[in-house]
N, CA, C and O atoms as CSV, one atom per row, in Angstrom:
chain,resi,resn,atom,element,x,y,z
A,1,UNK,N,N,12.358,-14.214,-8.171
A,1,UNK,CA,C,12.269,-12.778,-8.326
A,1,UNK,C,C,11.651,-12.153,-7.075
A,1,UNK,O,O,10.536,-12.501,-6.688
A,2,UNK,N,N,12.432,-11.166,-6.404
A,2,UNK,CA,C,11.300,-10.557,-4.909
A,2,UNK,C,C,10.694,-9.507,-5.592
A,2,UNK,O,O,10.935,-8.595,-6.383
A,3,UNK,N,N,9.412,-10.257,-4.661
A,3,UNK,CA,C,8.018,-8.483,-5.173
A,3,UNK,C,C,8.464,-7.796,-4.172
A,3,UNK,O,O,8.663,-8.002,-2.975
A,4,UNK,N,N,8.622,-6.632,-5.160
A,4,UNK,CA,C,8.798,-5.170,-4.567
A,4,UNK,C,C,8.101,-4.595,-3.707
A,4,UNK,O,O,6.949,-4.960,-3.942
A,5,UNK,N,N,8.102,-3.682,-2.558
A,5,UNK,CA,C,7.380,-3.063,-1.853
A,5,UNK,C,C,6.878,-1.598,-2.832
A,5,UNK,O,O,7.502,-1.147,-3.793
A,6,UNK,N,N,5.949,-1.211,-2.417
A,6,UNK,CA,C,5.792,0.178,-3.603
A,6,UNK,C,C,6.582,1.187,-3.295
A,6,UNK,O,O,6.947,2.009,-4.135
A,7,UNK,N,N,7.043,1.230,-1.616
A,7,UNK,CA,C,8.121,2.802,-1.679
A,7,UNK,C,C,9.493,1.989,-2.568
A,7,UNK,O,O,10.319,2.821,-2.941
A,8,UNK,N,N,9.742,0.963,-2.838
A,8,UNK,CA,C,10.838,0.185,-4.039
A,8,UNK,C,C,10.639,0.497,-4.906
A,8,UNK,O,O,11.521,1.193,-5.407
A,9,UNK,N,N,9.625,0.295,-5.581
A,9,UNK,CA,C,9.237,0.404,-6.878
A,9,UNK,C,C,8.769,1.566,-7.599
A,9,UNK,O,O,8.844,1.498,-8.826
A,10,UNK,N,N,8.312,2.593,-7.093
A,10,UNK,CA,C,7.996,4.081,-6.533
A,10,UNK,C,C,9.269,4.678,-6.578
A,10,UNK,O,O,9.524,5.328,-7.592
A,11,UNK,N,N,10.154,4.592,-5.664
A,11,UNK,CA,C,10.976,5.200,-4.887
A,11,UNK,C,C,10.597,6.416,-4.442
A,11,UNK,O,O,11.001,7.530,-4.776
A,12,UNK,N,N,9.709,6.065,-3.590
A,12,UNK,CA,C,9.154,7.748,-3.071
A,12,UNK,C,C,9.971,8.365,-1.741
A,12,UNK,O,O,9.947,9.538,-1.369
A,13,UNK,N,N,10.519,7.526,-1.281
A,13,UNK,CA,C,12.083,8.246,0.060
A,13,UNK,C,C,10.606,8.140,1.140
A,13,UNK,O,O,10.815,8.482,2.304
A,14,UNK,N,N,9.614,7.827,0.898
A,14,UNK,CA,C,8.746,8.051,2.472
A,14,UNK,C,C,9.004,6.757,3.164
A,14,UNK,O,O,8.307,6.674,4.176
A,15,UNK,N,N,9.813,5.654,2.954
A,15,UNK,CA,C,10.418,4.602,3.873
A,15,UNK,C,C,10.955,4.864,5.327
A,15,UNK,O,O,11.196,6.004,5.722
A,16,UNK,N,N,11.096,3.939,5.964
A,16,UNK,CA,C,11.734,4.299,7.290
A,16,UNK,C,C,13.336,4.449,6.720
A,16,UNK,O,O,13.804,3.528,6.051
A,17,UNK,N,N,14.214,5.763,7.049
A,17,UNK,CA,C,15.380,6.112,6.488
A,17,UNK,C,C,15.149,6.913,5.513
A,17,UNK,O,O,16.079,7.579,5.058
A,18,UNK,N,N,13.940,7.010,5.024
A,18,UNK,CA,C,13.678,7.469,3.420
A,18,UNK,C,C,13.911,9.322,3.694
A,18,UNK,O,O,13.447,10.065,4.558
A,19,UNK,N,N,14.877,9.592,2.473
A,19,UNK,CA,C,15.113,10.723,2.483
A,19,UNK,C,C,13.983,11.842,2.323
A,19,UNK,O,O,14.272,12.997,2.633
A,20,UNK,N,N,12.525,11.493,1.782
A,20,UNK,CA,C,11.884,12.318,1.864
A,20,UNK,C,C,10.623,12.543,3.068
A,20,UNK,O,O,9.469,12.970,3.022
A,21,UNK,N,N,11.505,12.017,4.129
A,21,UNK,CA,C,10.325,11.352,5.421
A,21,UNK,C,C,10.265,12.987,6.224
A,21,UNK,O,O,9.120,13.391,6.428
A,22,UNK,N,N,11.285,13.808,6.622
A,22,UNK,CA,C,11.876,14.863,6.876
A,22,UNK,C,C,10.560,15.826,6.595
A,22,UNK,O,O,9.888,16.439,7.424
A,23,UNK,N,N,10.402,15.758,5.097
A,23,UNK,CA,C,9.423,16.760,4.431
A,23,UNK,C,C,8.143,16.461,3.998
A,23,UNK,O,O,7.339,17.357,3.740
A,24,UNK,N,N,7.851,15.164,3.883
A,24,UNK,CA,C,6.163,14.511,3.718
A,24,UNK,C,C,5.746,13.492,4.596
A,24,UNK,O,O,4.617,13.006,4.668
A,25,UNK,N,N,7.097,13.105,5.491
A,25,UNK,CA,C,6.315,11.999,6.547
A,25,UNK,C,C,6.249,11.236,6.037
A,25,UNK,O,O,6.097,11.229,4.816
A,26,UNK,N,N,6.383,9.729,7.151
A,26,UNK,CA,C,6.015,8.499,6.725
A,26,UNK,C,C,5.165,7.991,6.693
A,26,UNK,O,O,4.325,7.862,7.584
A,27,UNK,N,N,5.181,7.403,5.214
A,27,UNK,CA,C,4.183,6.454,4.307
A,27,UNK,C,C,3.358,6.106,5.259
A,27,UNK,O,O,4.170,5.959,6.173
A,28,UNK,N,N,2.166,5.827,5.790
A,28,UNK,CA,C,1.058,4.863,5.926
A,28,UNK,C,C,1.516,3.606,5.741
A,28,UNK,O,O,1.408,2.754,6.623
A,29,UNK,N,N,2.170,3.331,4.369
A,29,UNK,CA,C,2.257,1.711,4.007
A,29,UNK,C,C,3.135,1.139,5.372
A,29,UNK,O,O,2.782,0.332,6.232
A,30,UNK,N,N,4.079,1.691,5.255
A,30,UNK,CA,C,5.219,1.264,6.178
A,30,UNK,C,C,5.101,1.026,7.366
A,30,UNK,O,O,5.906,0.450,8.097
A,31,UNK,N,N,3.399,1.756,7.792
A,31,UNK,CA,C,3.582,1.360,9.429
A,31,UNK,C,C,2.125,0.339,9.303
A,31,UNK,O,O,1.567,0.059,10.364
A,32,UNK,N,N,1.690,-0.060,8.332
A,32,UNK,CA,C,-0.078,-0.211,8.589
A,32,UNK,C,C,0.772,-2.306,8.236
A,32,UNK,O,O,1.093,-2.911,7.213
A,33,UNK,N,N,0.784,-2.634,9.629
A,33,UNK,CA,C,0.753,-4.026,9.981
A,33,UNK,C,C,-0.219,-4.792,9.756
A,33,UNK,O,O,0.018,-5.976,9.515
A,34,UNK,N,N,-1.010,-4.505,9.768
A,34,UNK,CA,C,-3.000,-5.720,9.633
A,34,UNK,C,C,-2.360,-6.355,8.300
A,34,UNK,O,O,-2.129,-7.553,8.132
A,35,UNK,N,N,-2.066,-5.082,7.186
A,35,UNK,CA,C,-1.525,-5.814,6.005
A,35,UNK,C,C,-0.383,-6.559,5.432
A,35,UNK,O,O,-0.202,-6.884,4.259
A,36,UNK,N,N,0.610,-6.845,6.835
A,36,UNK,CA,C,1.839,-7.624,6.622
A,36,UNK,C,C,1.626,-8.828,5.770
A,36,UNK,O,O,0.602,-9.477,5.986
A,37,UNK,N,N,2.241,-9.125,5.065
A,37,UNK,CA,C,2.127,-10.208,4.138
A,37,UNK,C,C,1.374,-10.604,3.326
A,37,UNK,O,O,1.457,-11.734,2.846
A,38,UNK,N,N,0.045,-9.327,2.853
A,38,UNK,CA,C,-0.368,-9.481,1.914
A,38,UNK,C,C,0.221,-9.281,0.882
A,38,UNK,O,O,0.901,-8.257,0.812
A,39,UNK,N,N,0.156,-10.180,-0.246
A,39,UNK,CA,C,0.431,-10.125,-1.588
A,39,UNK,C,C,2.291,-10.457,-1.379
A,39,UNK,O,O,3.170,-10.266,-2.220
A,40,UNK,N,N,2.411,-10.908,-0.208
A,40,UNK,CA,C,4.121,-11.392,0.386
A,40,UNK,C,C,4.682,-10.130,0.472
A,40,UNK,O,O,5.838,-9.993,0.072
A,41,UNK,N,N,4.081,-9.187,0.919
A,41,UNK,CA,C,4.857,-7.867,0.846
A,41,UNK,C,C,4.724,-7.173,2.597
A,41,UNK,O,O,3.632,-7.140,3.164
A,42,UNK,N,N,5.836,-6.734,3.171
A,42,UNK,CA,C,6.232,-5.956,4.004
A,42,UNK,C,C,4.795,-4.829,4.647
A,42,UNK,O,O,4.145,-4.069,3.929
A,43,UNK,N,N,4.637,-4.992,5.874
A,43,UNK,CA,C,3.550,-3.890,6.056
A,43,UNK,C,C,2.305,-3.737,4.632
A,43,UNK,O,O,1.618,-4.392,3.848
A,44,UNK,N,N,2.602,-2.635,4.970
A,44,UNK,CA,C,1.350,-2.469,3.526
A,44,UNK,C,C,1.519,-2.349,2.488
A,44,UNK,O,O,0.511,-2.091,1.831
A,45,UNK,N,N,2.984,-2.471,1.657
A,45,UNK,CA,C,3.902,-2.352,1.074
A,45,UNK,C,C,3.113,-2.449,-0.452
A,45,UNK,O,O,2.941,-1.601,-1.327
A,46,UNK,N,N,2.720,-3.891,-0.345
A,46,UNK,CA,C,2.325,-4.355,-1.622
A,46,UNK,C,C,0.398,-4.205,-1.508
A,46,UNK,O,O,-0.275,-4.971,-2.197
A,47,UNK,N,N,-0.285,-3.186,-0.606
A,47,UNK,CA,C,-1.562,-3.088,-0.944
A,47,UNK,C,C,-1.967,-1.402,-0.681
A,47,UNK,O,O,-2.990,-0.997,-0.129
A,48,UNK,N,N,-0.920,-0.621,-1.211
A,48,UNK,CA,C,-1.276,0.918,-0.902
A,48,UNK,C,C,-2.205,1.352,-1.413
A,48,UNK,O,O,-2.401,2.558,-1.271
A,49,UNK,N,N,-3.071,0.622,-2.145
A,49,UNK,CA,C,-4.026,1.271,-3.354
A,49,UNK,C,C,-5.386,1.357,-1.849
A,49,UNK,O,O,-6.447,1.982,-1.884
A,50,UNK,N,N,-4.987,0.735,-0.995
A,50,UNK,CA,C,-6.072,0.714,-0.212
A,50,UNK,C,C,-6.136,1.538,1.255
A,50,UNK,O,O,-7.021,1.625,2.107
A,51,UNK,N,N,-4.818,2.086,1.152
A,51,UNK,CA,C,-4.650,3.299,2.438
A,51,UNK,C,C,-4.353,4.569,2.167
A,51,UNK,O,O,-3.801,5.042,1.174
A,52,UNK,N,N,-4.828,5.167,3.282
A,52,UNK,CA,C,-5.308,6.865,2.942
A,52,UNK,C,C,-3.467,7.265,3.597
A,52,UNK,O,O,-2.763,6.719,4.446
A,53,UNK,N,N,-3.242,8.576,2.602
A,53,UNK,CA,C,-2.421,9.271,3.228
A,53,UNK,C,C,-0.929,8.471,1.873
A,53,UNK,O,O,0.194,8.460,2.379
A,54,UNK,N,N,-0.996,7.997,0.619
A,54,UNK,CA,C,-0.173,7.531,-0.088
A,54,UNK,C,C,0.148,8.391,-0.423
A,54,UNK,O,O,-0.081,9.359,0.302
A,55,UNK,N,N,0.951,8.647,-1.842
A,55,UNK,CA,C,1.578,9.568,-2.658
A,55,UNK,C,C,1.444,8.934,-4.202
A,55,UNK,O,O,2.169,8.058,-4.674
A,56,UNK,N,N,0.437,9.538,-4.798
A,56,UNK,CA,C,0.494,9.433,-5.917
A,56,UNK,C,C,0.616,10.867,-6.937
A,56,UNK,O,O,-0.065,11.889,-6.845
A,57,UNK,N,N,1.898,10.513,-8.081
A,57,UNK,CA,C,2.121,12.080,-8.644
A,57,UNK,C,C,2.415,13.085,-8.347
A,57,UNK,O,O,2.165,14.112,-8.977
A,58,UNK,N,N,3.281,12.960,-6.850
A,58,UNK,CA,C,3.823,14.015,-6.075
A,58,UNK,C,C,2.583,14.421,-5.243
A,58,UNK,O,O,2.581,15.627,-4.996
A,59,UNK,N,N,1.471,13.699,-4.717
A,59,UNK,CA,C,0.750,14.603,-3.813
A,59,UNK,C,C,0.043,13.474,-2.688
A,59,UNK,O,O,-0.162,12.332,-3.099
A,60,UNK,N,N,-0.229,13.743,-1.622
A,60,UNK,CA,C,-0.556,12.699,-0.710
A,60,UNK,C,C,-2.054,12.836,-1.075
A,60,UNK,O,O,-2.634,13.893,-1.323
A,61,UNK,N,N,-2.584,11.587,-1.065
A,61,UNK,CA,C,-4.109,11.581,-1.669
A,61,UNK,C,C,-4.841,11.276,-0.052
A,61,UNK,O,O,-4.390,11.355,1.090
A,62,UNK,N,N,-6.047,10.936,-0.564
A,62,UNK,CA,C,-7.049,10.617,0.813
A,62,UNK,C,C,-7.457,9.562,0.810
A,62,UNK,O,O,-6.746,8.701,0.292
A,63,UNK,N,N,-8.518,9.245,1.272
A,63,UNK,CA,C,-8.891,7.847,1.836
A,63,UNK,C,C,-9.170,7.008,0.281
A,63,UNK,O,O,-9.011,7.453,-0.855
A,64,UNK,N,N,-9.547,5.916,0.636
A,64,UNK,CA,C,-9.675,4.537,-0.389
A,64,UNK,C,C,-10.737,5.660,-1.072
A,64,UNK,O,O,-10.019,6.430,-1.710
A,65,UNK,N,N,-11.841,5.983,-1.174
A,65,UNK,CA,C,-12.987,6.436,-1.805
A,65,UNK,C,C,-12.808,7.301,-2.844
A,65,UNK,O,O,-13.386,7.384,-3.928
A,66,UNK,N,N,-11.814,8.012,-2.294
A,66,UNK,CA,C,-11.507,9.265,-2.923
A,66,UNK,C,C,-10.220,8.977,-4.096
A,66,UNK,O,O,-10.057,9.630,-5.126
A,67,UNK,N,N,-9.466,7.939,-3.675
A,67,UNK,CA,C,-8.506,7.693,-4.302
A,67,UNK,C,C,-8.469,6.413,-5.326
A,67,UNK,O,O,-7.796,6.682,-6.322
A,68,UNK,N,N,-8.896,5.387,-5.336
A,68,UNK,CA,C,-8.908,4.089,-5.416
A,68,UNK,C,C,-9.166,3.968,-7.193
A,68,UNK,O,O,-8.757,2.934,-7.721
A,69,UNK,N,N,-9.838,5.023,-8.077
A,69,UNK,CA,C,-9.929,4.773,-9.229
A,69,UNK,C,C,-9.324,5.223,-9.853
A,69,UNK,O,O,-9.467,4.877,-11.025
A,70,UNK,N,N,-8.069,6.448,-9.517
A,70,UNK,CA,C,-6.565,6.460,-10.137
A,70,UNK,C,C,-5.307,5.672,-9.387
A,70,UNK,O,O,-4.105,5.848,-9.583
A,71,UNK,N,N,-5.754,5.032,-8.747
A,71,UNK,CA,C,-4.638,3.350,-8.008
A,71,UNK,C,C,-4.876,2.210,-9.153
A,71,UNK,O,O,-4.138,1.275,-9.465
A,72,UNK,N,N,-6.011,2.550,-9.621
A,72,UNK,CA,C,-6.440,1.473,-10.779
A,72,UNK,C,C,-5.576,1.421,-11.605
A,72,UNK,O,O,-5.028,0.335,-11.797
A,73,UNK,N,N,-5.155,2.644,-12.399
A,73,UNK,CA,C,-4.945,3.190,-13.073
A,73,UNK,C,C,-2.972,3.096,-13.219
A,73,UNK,O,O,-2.344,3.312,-14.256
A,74,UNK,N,N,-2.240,2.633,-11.552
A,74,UNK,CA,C,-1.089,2.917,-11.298
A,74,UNK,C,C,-0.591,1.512,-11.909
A,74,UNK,O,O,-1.119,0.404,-12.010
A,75,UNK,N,N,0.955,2.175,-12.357
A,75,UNK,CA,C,1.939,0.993,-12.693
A,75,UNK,C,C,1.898,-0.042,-11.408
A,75,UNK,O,O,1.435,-1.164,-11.612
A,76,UNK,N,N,2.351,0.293,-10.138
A,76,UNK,CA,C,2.473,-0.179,-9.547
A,76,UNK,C,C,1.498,-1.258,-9.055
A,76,UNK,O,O,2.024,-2.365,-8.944
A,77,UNK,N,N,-0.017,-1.176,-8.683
A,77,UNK,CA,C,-0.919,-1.842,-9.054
A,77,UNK,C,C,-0.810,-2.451,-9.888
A,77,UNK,O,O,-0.312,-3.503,-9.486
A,78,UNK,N,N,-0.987,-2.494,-11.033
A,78,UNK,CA,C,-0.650,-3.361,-12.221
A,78,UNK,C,C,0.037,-4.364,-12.017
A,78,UNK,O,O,-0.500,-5.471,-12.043
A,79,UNK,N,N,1.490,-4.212,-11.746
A,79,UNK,CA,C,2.607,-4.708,-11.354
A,79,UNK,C,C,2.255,-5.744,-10.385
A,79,UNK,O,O,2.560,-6.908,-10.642
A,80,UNK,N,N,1.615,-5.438,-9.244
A,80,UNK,CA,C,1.135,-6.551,-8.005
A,80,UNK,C,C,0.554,-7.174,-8.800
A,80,UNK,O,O,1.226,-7.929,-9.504
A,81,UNK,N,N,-1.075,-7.100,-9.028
A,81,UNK,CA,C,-1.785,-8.018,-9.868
A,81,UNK,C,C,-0.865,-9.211,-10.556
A,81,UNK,O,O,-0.542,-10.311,-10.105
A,82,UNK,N,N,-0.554,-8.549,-11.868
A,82,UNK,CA,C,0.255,-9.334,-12.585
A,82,UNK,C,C,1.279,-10.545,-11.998
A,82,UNK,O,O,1.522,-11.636,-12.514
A,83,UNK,N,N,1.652,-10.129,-11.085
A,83,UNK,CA,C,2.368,-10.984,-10.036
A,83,UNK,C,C,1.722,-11.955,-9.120
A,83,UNK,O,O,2.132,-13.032,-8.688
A,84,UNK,N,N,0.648,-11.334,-8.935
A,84,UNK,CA,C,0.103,-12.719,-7.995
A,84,UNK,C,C,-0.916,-13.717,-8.519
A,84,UNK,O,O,-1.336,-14.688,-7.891
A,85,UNK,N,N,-1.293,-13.320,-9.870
A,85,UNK,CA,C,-2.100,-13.601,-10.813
A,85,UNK,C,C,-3.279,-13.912,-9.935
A,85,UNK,O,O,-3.927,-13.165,-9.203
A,86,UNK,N,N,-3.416,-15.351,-10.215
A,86,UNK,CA,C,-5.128,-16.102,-8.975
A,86,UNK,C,C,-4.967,-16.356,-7.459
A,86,UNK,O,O,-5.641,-17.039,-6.687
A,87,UNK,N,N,-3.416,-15.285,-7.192
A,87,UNK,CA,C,-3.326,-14.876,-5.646
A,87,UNK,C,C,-3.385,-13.825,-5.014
A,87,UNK,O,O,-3.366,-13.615,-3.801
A,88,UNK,N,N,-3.485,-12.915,-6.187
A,88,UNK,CA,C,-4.050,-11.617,-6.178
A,88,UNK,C,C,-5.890,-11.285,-4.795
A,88,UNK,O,O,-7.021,-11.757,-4.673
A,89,UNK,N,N,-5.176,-10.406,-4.246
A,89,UNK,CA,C,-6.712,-10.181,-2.903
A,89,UNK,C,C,-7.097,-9.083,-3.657
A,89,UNK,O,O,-6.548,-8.213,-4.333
A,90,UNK,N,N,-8.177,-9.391,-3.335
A,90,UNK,CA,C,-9.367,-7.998,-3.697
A,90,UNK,C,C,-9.355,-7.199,-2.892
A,90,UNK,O,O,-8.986,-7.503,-1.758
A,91,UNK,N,N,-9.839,-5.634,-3.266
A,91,UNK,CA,C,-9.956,-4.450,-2.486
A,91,UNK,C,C,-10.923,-5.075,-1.575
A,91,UNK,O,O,-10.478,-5.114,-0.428
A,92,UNK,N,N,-12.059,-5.562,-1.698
A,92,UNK,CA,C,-12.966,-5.927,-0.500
A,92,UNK,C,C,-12.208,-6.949,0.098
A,92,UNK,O,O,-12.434,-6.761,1.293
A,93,UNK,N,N,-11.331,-8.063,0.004
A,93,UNK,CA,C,-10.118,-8.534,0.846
A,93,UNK,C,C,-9.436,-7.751,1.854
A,93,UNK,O,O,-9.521,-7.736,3.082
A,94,UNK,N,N,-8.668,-7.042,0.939
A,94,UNK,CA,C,-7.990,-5.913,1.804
A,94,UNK,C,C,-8.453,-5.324,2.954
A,94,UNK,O,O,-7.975,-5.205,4.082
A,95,UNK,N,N,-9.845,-4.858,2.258
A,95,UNK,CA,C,-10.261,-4.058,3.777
A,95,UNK,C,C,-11.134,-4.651,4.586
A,95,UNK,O,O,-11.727,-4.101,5.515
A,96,UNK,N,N,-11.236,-5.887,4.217
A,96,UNK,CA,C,-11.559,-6.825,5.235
A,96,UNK,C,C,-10.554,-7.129,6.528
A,96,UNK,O,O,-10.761,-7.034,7.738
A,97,UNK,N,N,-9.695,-7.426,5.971
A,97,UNK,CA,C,-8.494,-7.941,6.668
A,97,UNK,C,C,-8.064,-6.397,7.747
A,97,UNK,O,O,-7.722,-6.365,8.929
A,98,UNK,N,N,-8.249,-5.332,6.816
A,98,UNK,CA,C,-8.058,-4.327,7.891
A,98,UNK,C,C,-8.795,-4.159,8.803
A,98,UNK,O,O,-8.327,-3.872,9.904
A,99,UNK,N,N,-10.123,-4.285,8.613
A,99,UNK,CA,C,-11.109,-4.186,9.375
A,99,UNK,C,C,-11.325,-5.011,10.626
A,99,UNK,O,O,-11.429,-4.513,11.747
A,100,UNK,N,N,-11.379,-6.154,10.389
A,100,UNK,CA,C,-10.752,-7.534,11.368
A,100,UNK,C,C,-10.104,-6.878,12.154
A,100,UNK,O,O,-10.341,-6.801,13.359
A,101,UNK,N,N,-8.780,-6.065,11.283
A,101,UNK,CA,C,-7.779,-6.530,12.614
A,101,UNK,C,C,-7.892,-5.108,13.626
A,101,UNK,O,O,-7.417,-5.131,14.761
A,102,UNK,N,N,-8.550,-3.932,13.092
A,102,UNK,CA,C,-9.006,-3.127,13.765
A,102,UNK,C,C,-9.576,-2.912,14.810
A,102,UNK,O,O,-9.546,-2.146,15.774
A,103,UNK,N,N,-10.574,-4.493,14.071
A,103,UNK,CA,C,-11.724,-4.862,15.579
A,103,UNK,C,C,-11.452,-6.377,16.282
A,103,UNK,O,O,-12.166,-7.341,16.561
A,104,UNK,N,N,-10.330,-6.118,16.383
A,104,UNK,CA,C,-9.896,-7.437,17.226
A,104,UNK,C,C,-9.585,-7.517,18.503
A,104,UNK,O,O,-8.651,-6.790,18.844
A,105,UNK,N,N,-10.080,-8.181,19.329
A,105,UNK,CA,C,-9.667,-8.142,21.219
A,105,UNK,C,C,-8.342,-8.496,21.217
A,105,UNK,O,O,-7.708,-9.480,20.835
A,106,UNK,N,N,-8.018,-7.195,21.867
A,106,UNK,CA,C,-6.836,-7.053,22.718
A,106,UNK,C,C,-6.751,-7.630,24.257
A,106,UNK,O,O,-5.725,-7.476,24.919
């Protein structure tokens, strides 16, 4: 079975090609690389609960702080979890891994 990316599973058109890129811009997920292959998913695909600038309910939300306890709350979340069961990364994972790669020599 392939895990879905969330603009898949979503279908929010903010993909690269995505018909609604024109009028809300592209996703965060799609370009934020540090998170390639977490949770086996594309860019940030499969860890949006943890980047600012998503779309949840028709509205672009803000950073992890502000957002992160109605991501709890999302099908889509759910959906990952359930899927990776005891391969599932934690939010403090996540933004570890972002963080790392933020502060990494170039």
């Amino acid at each position: 079975m392939k895990k879905l990316n969330c603009w898949e599973f979503k279908k929010c058109g903010r993909q690269f090609g995505g018909e609604k890129v024109s009028d809300l811009g592209l996703c965060p997920t799609v370009i934020e690389i540090s998170l390639d292959g977490a949770h086996d998913g594309e860019s940030g695909g499969r860890a949006c609960w943890v980047l600012e600038g998503t779309i949840c309910k028709g509205n672009i939300q803000g950073n992890f702080i502000e957002k992160h306890k109605e991501c709890e709350k999302c099908d889509f979340y759910e959906y990952v979890k359930k899927q990776e069961g005891n391969n599932y990364l934690s939010i403090e994972t996540l933004l570890k891994i972002i963080e790392d790669y933020n502060n990494r020599e170039l």
